[in-house]
N, C-alpha and C positions, 0 to 999 in steps of 0.2 A: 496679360498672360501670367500664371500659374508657375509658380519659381519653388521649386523644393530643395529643402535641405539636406539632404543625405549624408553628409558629413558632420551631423548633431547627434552628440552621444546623449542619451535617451535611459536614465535608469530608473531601469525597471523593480528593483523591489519594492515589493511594500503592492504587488499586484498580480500575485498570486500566477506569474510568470513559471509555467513548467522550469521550461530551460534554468533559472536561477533555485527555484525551491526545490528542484529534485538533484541538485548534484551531492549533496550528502548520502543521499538512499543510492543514487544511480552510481555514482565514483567514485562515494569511500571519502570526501573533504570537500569541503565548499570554497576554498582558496581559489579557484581556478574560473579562467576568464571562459564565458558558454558559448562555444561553437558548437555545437553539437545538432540539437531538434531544429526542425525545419520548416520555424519562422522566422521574421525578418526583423531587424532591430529598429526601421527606420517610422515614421509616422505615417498612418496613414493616408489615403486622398482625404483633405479636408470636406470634401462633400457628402463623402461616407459620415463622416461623425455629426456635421449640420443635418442629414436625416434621421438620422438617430435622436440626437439632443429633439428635431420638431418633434418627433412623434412621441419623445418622451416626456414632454413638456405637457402633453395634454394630461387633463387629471384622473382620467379614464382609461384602465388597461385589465380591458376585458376580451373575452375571446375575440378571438381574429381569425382571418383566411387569408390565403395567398391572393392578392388580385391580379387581375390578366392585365396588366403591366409588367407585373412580375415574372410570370413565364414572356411575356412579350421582350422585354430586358433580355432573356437568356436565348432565343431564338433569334434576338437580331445581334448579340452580340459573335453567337458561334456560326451564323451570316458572316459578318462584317469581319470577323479579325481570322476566320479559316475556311471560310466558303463552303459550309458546310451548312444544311439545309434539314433543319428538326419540325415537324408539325406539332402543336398543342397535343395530342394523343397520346404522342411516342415520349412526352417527359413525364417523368415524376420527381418530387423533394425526397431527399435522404439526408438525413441528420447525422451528416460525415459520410465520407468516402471509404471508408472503411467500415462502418455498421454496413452501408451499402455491398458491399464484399462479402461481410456475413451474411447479412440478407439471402441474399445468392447462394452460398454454400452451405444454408440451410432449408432455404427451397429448392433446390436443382438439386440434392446429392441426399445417399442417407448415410446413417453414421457406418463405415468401413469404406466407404466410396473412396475411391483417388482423386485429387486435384492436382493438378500440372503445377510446380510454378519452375521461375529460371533462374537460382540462384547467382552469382551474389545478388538477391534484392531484397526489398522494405520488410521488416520484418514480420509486421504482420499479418503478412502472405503466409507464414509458416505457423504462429500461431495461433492465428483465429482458425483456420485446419483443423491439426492438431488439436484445438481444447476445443471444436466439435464434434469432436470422436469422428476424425476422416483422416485417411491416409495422405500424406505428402508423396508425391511424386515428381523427382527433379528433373529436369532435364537445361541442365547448366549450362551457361551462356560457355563459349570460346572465346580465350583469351589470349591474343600470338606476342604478349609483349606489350603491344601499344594499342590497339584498339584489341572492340569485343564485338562479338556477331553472336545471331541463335544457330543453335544448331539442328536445324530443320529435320537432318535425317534422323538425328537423334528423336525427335520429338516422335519421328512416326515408329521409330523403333520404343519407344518406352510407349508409346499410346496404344500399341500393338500389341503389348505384353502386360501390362499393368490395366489394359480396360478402365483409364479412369472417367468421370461424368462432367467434370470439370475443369476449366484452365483460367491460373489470375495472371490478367498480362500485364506490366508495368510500359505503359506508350503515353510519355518518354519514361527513359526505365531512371528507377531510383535505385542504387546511389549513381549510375555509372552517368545519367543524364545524355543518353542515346535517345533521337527521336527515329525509332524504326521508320523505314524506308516503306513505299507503298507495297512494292513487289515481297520485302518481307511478310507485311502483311497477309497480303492477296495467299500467299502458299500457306501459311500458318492456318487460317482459315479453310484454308480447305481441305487441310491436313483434316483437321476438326471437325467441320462437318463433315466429312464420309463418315467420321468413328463418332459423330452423334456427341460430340462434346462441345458444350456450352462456353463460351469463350468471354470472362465476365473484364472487360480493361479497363486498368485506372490510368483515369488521364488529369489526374490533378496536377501534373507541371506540364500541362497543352499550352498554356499561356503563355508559357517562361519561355520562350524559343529565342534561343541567339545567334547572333550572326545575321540576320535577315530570312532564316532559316522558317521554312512553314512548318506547325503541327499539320499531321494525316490522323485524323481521325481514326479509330480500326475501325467503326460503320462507315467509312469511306472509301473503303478497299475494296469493294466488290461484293456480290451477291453473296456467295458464302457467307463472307462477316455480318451482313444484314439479318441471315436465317438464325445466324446461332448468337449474335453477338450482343452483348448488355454494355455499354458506355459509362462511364462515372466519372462527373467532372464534378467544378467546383472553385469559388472564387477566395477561398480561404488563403491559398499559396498565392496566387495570383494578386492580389492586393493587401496580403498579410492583413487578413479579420476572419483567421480558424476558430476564434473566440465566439465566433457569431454562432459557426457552427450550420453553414447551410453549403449543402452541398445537390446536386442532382444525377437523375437518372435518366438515359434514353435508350429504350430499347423498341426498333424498328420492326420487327417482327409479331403480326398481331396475335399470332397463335401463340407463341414463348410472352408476348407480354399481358394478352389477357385476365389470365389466373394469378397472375405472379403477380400485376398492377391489384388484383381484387383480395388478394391476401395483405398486399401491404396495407390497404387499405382500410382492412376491417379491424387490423391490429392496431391502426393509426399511426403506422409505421413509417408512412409519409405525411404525416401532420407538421406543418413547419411554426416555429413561435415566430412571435413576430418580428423582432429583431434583426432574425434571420431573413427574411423576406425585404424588408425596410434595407440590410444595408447590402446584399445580393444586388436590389436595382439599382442603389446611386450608385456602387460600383462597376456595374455594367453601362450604363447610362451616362455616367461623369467621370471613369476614372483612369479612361485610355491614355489622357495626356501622362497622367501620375504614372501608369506602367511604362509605356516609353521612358521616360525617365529613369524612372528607378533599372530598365534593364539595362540603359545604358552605364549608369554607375555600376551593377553587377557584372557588366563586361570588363569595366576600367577595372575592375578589382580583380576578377579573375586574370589579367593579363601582368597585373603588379603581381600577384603571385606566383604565376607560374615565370615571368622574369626574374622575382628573389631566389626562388628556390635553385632557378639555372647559374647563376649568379653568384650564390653561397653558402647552397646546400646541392649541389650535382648530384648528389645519390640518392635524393628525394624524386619522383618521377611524379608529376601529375597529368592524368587522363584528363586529357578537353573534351568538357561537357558541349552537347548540344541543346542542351537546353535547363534551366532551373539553376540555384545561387547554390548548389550542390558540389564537391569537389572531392571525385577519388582521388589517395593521395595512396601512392605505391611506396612502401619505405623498403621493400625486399633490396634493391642497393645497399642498405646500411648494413645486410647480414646478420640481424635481430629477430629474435622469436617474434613470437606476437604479444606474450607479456613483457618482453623489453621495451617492444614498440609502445604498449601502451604505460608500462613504467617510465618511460623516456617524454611521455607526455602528459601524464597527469604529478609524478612526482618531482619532474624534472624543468619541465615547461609550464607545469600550472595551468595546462590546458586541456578543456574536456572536450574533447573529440569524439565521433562513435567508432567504436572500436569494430573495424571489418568484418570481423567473426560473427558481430550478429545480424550479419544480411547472411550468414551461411558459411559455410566452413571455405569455401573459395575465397571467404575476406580476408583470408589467413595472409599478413604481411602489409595490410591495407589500414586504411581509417579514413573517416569521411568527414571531409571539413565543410561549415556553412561561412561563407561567405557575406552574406547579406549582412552585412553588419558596414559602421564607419568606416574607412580608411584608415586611421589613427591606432584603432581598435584591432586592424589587420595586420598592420603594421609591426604596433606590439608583441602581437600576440608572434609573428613571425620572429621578429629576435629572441624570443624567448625559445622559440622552439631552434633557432639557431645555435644556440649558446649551450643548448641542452644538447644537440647533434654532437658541437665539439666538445663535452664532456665527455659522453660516453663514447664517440666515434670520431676524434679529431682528422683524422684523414677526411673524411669525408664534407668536410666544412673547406670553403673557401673564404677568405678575411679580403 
């Protein structure tokens, strides 16, 4: 049996690591331990990189295709871990989940069109929009305190009034790590299609479910979401290899995917390299054991944090995720703007966190912490943020 280490600190420079090479550009100093972007510190499944190293070991690296192993991997894997049922037809490759997103709201929409999204989410939801000359239209999640919901009626009321062409849905949502409910779903969709909006959802933390908790697919919720709805998934979060860079597309509907499959196509818009394809199947194929695992350590982490904070920081509040190594972290207890909040963390704590406001102006008093990192490494980084609480807000520190 397959023993991983999850508690090996892993340093990453020197490998051209976003998370470490962009905190000077992104935070203003490089001093500071990287919570922040939304990979995972730990290694690999080792079967992912023994595919890799064969196929790289040959001496020949010349064009390639995806072979039907490869969509067969991705069909029997979204079978087996969500019961959820793709024909060869209905997939295609997208080189990230987010080109995939643009994709879409440059075929579906034209430049002044509105696209739905629900803030606070990923950001860029807002601007890949935005810099393709398309209107943003919010319709912000409900927030009572302790959990978040959509607000449905809202939605039909701004879809009613703004006529947009387009919606990105976050299922599970980033940062807050909600895995919408079916019957949310089912009305969202049908909200949608009566008003003829295309409903394009990213499901890249579909894998990360915690608690014993299932992903719902949004083409699982019922006919509506079939007619209108575009799927994006992708094993990049799910086994930390975003490096690879392969992601895919399902969309069920043959009339909405006909033209749309045959424009990606001639653009070679879904031409996948091979890398991408190579380490896509051992990770579907071999690396269920490796995620079990590792979510189980992402649970033990989330649960040592939200125990420290209750513990020794009480006026720090964190939203339990349902899904993904993701963690809203509410500092509105401490009575801090949101440049104290984020002075109290990067000047104070040494620690680069994303700062809530740029999932949207509802992040105002929030930041979002990644998790997926050692024990050791959480640990730290928690006193530090401790020690920084009781500087500027000693009341609010417990010793």
């Amino acid at each position: 049996m397959n023993t991983y280490n999850f508690d090996c600190v892993i340093d990453r420079h020197g490998t051209s690591a976003v998370k470490i090479d962009r905190l000077d550009s992104v935070f203003g100093r490089h001093d500071l331990t990287p919570l922040w972007i939304a990979d995972l510190d730990f290694a690999v499944c080792p079967q992912i990189t023994e595919a890799l190293l064969k196929r790289l070991s040959h001496p020949v690296l010349g064009y390639s295709e995806a072979s039907d192993s490869y969509w067969q991997s991705i069909i029997n894997w979204n079978h087996r871990r969500h019961g959820f049922l793709i024909s060869r037809d209905e997939l295609s490759f997208i080189p990230g989940v987010v080109k995939g997103f643009a994709y879409a709201v440059n075929y579906f929409t034209k430049e002044g069109e509105g696209v739905v999204i629900q803030p606070p989410v990923y950001t860029p939801f807002r601007t890949v929009v935005e810099g393709n000359g398309r209107k943003v239209v919010e319709n912000p999640l409900l927030f009572d305190g302790e959990n978040y919901s959509m607000d449905l009626e809202g939605l039909e009321e701004v879809i009613s009034r703004e006529k947009p062409k387009m919606m990105i849905l976050c299922n599970p949502h980033n940062p807050i790590g909600i895995q919408w409910d079916k019957e949310t779903l089912s009305r969202l969709a049908s909200i949608c299609r009566k008003a003829g909006v295309v409903v394009v959802s990213d499901e890249i933390h579909g894998d990360l479910m915690l608690g014993g908790r299932k992903h719902i697919p949004f083409l699982a919720a019922g006919k509506d979401a079939e007619e209108i709805g575009i799927m994006l998934g992708a094993p990049s979060k799910t086994f930390n290899i975003p490096g690879l860079v392969s992601s895919w597309m399902v969309v069920r509907n043959p009339e909405l995917r006909k033209k749309y499959y045959n424009w990606l196509e001639v653009n070679e818009f879904n031409s996948p390299v091979m890398i991408s394809t190579i380490g896509a199947e051992a990770a579907y194929n071999n690396g269920e054991g490796w995620l079990d695992k590792m979510l189980e350590y992402v649970e033990s982490n989330i649960e040592f944090v939200i125990d420290y904070t209750r513990r020794h920081i009480p006026g720090l509040k964190i939203v339990r995720p349902q899904a993904s190594f993701l963690l809203w972290l509410d500092f509105r207890g401490l009575h801090l703007c949101q440049k104290e909040i984020m002075d109290l963390l990067l000047d104070k704590a040494h620690l680069a966190l994303n700062d809530g406001t740029m999932f949207g102006e509802q992040g105002s008093g929030f930041a979002r912490l990644n998790i997926g990192t050692p024990r050791c490494v959480l640990a730290s980084a928690l006193e530090s943020l401790r020690a920084a609480v009781c500087e500027v807000c000693p009341d609010c520190v417990k010793h």
